[in-house]
Structure formats: C-alpha cells, structure tokens
mmCIF file as gemmi writes it, N, C-alpha and C atoms, coordinates in Angstrom:
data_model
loop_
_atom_site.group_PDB
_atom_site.id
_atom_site.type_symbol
_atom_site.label_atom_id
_atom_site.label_alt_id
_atom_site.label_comp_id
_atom_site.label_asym_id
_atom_site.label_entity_id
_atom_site.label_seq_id
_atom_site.pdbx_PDB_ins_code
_atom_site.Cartn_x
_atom_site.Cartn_y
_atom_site.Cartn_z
_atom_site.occupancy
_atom_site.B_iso_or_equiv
_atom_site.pdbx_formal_charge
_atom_site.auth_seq_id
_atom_site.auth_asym_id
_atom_site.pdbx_PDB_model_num
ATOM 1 N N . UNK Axp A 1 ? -10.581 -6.143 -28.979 1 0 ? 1 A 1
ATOM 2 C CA . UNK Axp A 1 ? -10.234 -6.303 -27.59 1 0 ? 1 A 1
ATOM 3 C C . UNK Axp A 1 ? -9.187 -7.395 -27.458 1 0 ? 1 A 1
ATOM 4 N N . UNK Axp A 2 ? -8.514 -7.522 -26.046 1 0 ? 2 A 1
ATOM 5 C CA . UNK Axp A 2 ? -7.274 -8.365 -25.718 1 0 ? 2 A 1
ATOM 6 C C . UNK Axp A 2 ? -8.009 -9.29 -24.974 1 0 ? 2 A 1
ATOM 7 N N . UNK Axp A 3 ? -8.071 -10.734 -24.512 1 0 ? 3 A 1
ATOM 8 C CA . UNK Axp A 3 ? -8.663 -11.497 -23.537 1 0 ? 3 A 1
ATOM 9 C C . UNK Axp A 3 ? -7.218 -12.339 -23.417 1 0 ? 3 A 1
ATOM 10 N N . UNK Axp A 4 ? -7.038 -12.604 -22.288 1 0 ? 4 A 1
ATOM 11 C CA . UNK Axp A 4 ? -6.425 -13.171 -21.353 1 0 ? 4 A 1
ATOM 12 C C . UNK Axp A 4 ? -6.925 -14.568 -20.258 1 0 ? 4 A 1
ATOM 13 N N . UNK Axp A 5 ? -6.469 -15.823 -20.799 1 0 ? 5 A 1
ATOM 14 C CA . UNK Axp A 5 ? -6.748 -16.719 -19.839 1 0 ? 5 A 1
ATOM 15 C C . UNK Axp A 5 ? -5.643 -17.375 -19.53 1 0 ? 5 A 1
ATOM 16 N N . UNK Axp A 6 ? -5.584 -17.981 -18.423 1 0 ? 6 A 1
ATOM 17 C CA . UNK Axp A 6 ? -4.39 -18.62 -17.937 1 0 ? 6 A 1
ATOM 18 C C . UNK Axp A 6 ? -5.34 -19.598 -16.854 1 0 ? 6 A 1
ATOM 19 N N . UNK Axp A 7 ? -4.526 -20.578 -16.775 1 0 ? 7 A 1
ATOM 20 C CA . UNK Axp A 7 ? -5.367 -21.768 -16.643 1 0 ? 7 A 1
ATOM 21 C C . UNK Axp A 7 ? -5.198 -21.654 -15.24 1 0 ? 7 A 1
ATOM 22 N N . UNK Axp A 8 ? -4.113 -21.261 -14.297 1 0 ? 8 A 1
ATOM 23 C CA . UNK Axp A 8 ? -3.768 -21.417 -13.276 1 0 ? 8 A 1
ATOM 24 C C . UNK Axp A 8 ? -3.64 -19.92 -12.637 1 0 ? 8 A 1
ATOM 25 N N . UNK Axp A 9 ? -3.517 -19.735 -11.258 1 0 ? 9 A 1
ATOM 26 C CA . UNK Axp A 9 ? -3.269 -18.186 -11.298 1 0 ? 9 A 1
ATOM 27 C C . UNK Axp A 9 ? -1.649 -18.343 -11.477 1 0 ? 9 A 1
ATOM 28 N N . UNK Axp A 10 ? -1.348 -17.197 -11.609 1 0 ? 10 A 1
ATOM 29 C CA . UNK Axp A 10 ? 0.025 -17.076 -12.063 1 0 ? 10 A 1
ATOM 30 C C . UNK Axp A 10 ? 0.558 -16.245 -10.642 1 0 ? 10 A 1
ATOM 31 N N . UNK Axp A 11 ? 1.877 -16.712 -10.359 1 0 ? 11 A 1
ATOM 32 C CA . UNK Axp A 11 ? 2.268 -16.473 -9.169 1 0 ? 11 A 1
ATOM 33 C C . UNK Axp A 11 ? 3.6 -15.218 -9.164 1 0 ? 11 A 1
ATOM 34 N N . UNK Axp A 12 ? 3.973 -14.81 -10.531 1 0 ? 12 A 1
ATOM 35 C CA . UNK Axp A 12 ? 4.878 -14.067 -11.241 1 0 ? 12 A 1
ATOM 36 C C . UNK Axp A 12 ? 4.514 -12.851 -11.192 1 0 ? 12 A 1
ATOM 37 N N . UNK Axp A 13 ? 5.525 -11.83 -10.548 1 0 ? 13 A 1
ATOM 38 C CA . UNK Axp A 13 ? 4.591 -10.631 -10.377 1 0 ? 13 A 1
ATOM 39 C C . UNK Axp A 13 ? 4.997 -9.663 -11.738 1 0 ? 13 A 1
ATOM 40 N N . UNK Axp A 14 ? 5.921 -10.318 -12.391 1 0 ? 14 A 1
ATOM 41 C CA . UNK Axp A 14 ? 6.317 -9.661 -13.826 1 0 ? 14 A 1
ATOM 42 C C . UNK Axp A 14 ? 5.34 -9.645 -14.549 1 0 ? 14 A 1
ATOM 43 N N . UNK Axp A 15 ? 4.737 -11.43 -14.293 1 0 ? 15 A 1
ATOM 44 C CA . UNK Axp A 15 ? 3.626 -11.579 -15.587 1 0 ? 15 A 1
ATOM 45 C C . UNK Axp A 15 ? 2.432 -10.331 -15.101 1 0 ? 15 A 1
ATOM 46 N N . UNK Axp A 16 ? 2.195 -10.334 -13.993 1 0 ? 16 A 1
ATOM 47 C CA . UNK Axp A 16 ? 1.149 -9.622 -13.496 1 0 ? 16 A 1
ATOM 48 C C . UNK Axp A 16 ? 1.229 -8.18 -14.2 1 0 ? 16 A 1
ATOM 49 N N . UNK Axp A 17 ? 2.479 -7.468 -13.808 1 0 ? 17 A 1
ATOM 50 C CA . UNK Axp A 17 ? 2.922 -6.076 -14.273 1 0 ? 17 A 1
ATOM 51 C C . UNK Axp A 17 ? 3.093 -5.562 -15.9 1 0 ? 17 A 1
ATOM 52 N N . UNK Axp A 18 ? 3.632 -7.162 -16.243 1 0 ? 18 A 1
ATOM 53 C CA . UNK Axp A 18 ? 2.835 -6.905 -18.036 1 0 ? 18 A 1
ATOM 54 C C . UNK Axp A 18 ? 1.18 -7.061 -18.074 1 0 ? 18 A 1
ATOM 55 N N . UNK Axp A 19 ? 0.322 -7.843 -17.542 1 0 ? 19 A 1
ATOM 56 C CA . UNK Axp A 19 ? -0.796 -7.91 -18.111 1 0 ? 19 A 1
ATOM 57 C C . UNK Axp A 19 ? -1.671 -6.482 -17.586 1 0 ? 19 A 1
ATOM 58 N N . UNK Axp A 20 ? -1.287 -5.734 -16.587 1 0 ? 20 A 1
ATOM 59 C CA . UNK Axp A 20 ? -1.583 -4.325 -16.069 1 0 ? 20 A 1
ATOM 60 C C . UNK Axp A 20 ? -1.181 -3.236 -16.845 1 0 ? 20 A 1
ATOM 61 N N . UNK Axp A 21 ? 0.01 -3.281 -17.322 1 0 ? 21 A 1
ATOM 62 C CA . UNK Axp A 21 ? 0.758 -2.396 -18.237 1 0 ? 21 A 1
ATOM 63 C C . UNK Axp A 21 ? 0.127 -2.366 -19.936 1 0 ? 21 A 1
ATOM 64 N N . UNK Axp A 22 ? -0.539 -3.251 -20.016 1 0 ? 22 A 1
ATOM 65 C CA . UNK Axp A 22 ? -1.665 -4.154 -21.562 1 0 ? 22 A 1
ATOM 66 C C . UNK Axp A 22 ? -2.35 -2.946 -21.276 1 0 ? 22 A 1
ATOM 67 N N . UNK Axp A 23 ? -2.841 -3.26 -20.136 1 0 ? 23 A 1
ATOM 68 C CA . UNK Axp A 23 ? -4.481 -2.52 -19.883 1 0 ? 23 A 1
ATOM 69 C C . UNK Axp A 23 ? -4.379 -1.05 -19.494 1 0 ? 23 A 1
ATOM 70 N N . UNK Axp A 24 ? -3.52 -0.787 -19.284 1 0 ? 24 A 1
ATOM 71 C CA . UNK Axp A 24 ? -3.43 0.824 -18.898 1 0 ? 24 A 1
ATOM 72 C C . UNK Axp A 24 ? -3.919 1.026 -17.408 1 0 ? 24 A 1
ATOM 73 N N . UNK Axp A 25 ? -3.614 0.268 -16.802 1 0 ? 25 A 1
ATOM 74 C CA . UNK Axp A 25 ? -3.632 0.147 -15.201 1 0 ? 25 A 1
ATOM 75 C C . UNK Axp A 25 ? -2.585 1.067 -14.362 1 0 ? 25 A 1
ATOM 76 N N . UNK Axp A 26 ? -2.84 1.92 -13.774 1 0 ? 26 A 1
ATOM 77 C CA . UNK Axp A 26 ? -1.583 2.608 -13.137 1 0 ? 26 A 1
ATOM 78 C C . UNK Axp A 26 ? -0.876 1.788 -12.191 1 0 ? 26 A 1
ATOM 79 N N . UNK Axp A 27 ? 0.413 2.258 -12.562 1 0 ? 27 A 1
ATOM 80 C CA . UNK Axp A 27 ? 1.528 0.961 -11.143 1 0 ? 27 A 1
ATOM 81 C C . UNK Axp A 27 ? 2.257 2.194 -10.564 1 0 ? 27 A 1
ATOM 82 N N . UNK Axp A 28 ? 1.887 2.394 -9.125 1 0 ? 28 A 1
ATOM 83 C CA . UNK Axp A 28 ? 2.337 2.766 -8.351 1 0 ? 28 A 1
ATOM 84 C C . UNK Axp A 28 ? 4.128 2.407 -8.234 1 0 ? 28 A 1
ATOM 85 N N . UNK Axp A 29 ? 4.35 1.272 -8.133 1 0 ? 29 A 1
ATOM 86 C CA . UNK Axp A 29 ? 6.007 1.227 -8.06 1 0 ? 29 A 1
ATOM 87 C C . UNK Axp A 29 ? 5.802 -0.196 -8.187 1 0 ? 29 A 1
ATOM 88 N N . UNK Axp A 30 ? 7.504 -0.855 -8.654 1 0 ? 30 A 1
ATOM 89 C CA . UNK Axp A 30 ? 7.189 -2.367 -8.476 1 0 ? 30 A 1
ATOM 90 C C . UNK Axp A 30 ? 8.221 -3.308 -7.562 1 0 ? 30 A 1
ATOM 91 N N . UNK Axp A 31 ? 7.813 -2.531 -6.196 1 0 ? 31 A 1
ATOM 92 C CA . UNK Axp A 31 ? 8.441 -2.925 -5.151 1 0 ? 31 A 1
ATOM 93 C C . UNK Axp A 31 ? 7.247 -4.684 -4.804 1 0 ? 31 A 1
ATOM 94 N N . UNK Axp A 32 ? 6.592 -4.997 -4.884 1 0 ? 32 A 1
ATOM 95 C CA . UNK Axp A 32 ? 5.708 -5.574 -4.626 1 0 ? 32 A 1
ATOM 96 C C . UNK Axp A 32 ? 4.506 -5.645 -3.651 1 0 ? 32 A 1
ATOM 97 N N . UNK Axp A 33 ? 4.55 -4.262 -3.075 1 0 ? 33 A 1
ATOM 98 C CA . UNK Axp A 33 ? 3.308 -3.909 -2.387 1 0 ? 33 A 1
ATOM 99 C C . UNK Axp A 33 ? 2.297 -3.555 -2.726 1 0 ? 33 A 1
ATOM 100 N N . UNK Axp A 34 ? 1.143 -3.837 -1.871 1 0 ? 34 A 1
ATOM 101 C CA . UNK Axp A 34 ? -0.155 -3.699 -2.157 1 0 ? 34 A 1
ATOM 102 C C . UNK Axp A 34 ? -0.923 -2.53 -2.102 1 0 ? 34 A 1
ATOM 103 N N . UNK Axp A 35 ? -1.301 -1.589 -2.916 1 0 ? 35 A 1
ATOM 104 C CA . UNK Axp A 35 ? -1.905 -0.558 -3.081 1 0 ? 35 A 1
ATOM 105 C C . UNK Axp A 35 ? -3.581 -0.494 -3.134 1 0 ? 35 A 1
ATOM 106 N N . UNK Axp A 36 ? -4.605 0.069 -2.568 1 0 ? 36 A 1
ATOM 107 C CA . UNK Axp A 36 ? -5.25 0.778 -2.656 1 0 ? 36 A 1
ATOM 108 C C . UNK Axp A 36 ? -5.917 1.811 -2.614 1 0 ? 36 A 1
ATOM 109 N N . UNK Axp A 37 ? -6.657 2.637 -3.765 1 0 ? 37 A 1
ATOM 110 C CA . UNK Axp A 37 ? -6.568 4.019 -3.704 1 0 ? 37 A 1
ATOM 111 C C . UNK Axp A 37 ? -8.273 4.12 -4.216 1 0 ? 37 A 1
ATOM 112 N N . UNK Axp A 38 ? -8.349 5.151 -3.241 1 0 ? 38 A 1
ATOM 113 C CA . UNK Axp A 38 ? -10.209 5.698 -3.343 1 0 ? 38 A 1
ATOM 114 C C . UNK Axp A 38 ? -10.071 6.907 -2.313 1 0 ? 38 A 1
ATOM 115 N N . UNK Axp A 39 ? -11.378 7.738 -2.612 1 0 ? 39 A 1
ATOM 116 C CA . UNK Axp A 39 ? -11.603 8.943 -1.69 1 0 ? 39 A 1
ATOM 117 C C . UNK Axp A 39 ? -10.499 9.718 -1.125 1 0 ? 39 A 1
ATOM 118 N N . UNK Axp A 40 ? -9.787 9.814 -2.439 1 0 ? 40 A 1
ATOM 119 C CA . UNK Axp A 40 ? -8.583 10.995 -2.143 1 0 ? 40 A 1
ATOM 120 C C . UNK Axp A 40 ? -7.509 10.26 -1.365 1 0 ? 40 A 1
ATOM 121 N N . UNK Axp A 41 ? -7.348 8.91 -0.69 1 0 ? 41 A 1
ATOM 122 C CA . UNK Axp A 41 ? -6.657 7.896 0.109 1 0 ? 41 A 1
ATOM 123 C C . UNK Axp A 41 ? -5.434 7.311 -0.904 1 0 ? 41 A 1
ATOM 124 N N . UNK Axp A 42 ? -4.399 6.826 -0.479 1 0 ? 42 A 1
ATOM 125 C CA . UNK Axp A 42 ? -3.648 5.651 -1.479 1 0 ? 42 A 1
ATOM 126 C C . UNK Axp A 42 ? -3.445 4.758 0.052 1 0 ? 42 A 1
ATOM 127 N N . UNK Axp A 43 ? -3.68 3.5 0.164 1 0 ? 43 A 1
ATOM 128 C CA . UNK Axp A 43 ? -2.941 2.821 1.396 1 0 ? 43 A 1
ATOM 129 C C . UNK Axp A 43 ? -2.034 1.894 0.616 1 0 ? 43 A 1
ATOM 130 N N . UNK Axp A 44 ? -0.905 1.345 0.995 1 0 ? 44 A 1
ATOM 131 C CA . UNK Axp A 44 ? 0.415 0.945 1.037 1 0 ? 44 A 1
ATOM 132 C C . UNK Axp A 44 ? 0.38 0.164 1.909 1 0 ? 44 A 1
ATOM 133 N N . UNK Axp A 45 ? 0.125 -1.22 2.013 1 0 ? 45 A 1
ATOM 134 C CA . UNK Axp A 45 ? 0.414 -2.477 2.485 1 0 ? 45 A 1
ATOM 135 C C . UNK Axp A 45 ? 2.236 -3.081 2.376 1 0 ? 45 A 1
ATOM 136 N N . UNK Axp A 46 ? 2.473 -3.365 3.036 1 0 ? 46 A 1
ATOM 137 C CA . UNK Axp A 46 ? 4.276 -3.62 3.036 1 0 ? 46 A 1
ATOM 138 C C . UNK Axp A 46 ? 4.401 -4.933 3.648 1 0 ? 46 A 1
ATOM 139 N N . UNK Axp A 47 ? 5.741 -5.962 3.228 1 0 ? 47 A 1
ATOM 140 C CA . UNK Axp A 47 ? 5.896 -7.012 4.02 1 0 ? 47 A 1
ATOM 141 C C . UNK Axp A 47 ? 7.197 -6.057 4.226 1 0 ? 47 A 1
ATOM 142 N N . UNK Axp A 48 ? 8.185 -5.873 3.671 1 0 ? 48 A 1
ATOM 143 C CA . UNK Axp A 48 ? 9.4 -5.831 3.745 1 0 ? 48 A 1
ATOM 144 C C . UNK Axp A 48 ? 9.654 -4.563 4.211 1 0 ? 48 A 1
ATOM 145 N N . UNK Axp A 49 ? 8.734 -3.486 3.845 1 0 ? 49 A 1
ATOM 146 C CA . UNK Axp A 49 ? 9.267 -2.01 4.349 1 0 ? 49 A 1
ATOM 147 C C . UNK Axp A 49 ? 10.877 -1.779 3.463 1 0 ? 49 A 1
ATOM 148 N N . UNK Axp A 50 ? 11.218 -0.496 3.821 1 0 ? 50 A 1
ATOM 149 C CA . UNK Axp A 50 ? 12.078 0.227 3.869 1 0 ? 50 A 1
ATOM 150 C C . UNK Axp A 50 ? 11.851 1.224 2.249 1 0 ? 50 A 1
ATOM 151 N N . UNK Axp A 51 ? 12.953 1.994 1.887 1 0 ? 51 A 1
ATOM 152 C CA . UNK Axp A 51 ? 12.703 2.947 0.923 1 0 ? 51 A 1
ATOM 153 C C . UNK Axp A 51 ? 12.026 2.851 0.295 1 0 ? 51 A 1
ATOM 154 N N . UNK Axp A 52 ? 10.873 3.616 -0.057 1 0 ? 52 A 1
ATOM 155 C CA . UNK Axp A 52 ? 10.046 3.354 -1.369 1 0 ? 52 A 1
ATOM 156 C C . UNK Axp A 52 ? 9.928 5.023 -2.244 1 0 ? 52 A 1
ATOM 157 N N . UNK Axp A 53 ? 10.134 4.384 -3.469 1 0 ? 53 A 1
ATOM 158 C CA . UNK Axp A 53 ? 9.45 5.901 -4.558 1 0 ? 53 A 1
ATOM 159 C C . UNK Axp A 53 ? 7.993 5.542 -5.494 1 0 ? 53 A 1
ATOM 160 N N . UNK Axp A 54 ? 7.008 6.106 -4.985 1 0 ? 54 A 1
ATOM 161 C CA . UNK Axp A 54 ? 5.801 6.036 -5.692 1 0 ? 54 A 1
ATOM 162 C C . UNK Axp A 54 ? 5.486 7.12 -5.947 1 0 ? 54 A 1
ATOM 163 N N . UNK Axp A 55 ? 4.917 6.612 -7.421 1 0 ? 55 A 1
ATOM 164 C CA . UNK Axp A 55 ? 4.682 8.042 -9.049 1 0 ? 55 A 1
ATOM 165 C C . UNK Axp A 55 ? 2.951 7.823 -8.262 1 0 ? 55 A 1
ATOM 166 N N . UNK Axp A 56 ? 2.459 8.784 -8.027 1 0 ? 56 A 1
ATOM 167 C CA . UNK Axp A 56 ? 1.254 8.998 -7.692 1 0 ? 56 A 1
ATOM 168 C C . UNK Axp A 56 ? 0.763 9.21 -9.296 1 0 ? 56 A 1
ATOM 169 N N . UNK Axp A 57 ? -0.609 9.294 -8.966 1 0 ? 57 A 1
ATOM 170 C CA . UNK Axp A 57 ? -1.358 9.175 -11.104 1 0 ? 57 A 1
ATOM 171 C C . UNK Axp A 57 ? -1.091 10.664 -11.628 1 0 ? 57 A 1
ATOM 172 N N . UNK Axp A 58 ? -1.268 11.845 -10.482 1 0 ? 58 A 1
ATOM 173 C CA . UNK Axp A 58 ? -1.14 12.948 -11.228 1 0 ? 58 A 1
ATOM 174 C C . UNK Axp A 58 ? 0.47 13.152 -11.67 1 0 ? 58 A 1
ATOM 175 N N . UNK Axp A 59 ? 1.397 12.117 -11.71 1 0 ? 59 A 1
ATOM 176 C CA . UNK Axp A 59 ? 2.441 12.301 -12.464 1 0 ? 59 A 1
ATOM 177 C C . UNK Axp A 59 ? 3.699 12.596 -10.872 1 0 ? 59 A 1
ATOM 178 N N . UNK Axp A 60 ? 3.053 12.716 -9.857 1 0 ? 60 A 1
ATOM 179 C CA . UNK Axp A 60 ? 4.326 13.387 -8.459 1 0 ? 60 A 1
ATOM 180 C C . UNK Axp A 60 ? 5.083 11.885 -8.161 1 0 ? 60 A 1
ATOM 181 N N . UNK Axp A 61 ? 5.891 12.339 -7.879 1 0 ? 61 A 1
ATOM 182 C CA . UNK Axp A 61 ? 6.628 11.02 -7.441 1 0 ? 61 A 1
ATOM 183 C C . UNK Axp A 61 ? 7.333 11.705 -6.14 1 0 ? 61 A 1
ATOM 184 N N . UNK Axp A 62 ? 7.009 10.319 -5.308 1 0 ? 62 A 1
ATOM 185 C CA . UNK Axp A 62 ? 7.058 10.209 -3.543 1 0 ? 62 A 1
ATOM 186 C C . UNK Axp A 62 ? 8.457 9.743 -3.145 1 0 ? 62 A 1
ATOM 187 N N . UNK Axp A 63 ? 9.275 10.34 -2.493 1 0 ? 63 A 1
ATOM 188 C CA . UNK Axp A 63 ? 9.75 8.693 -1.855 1 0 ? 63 A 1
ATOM 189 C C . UNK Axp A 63 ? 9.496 9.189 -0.233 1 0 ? 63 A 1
ATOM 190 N N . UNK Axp A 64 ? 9.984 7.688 0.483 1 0 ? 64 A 1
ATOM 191 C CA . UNK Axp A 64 ? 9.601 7.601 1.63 1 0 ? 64 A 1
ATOM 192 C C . UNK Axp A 64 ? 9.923 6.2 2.487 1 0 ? 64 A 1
ATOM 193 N N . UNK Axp A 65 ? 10.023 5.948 3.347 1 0 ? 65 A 1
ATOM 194 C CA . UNK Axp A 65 ? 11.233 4.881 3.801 1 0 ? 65 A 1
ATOM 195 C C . UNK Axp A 65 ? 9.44 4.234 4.83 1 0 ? 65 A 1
ATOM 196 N N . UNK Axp A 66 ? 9.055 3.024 4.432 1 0 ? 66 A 1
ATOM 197 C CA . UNK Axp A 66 ? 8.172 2.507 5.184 1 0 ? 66 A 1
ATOM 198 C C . UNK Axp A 66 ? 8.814 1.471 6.172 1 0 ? 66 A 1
ATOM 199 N N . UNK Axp A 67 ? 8.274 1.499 7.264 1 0 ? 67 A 1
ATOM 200 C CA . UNK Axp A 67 ? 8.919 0.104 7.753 1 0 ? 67 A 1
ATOM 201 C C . UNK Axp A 67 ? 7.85 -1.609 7.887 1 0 ? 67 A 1
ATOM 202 N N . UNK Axp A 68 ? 9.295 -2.039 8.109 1 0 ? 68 A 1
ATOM 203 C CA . UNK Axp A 68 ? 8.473 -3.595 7.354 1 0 ? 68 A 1
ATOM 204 C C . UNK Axp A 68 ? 6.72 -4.062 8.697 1 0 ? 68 A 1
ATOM 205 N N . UNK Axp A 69 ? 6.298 -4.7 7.639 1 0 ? 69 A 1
ATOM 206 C CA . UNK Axp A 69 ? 4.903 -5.199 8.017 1 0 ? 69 A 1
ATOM 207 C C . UNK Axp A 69 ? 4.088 -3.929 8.172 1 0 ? 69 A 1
ATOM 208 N N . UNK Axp A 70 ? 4.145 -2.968 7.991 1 0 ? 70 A 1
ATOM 209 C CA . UNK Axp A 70 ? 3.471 -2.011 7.966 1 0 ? 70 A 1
ATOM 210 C C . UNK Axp A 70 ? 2.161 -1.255 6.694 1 0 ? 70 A 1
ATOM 211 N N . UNK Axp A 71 ? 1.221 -0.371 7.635 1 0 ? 71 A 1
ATOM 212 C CA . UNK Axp A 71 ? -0.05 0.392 6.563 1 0 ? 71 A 1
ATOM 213 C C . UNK Axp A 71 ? 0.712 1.243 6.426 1 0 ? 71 A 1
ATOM 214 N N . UNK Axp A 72 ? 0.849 1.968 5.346 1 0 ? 72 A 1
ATOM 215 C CA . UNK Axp A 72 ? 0.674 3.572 5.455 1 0 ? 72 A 1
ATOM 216 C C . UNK Axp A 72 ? -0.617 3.967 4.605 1 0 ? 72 A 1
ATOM 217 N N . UNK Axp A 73 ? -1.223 5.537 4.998 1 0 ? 73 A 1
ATOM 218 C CA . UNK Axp A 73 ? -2.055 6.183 4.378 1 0 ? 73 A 1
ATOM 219 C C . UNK Axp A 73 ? -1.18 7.603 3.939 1 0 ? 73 A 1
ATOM 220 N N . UNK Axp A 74 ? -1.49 7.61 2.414 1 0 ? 74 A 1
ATOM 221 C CA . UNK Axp A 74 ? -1.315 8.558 1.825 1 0 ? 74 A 1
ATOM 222 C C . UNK Axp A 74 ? -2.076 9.629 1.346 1 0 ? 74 A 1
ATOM 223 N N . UNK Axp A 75 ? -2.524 10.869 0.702 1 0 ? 75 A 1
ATOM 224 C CA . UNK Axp A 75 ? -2.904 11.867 0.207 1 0 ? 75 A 1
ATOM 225 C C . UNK Axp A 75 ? -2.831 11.672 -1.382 1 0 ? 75 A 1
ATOM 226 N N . UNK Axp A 76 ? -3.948 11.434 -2.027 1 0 ? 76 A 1
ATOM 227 C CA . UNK Axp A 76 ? -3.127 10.883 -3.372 1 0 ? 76 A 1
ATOM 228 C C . UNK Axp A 76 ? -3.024 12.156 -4.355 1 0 ? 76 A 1
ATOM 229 N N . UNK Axp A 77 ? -3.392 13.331 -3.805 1 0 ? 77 A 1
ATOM 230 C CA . UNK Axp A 77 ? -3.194 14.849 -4.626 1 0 ? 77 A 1
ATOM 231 C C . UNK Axp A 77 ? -1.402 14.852 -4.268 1 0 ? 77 A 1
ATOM 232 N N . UNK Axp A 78 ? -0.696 14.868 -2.971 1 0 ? 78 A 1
ATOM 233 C CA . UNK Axp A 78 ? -0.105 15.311 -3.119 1 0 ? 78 A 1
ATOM 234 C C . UNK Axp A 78 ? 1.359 14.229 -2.238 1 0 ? 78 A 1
ATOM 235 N N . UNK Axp A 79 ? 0.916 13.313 -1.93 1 0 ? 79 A 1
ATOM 236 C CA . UNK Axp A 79 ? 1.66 12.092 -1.364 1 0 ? 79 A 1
ATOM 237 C C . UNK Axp A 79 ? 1.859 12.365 0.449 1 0 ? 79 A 1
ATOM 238 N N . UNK Axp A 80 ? 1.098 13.372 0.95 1 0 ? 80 A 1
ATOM 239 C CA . UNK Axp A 80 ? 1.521 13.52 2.25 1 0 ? 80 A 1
ATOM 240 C C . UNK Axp A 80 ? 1.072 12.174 3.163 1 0 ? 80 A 1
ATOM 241 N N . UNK Axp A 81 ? 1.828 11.792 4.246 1 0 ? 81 A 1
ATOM 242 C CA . UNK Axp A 81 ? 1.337 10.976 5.075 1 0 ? 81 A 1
ATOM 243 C C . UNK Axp A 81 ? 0.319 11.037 5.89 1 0 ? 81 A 1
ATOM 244 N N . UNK Axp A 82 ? -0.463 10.232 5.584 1 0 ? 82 A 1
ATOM 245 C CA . UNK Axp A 82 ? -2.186 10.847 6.575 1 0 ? 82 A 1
ATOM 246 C C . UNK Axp A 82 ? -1.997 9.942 7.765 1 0 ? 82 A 1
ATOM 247 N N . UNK Axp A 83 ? -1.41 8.698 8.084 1 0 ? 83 A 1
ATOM 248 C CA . UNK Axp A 83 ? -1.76 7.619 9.236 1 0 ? 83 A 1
ATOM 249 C C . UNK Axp A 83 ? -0.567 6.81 8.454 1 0 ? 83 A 1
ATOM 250 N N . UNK Axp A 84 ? 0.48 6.536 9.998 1 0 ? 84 A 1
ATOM 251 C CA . UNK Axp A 84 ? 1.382 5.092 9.581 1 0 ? 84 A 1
ATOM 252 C C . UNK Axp A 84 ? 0.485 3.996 10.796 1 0 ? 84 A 1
C-alpha cells in the first residue's frame, strides 16, 4: 500500500489531483469545482462559472457553460441537466 501524510493541509489543487490520480479516484475536470455524485445525481458547485467539459465515469464527456456562483444537477448516465 501507498500512505500519505502531510503535516499541514495542503492548499495546492495540483498536489490534490496527483494524490487522487495515485488512488484511482475519478476527476471529473480540473476546472476547480466541487463535485458530488450519488443516486444517479452529479452536482457541480462553481465559484467562477462559465464553459465547462466533464468526462462523466462511463467515459461521455459533457460540455456546458455554468454560470458563476452557481449548483448544477446532472444525470450521471448521460450528463443531462436535471436542476440549475
């Protein structure tokens, strides 16, 4: 196994995207928004908004123009918009 400590949290979203990419973590895109995905849902947290392309896990890739400070809800079979 790999173990990972860091004394401080790390504020680097590179370091973050390597230690996810270690683990076989899926990355949605690395715009820096916040993703969570359950019960067929993906939500998309945004500060900045505007164009985004997200590889959903079954391999589809989205794009889609969010606007800033905004939720969106996605479909994670097929990327449709359920709720902005």
């Amino acid at each position: 196994h790999t173990a990972w400590f860091i004394s401080l949290p790390p504020d680097s979203p590179v370091l973050w995207r390597y230690i996810f990419k270690k683990t076989g973590a899926h990355l949605y895109n690395d715009s820096g928004d916040i993703f969570y995905s359950g019960s067929r849902v993906l939500t998309v947290h945004t500060k900045e908004g505007g164009p985004r392309t997200v590889q959903l896990k079954n391999g589809k890739t989205i794009s889609l123009t969010l606007p800033p400070f905004s939720t969106t809800l996605l479909n994670t079979e097929n990327g449709e918009v359920m709720m902005r």
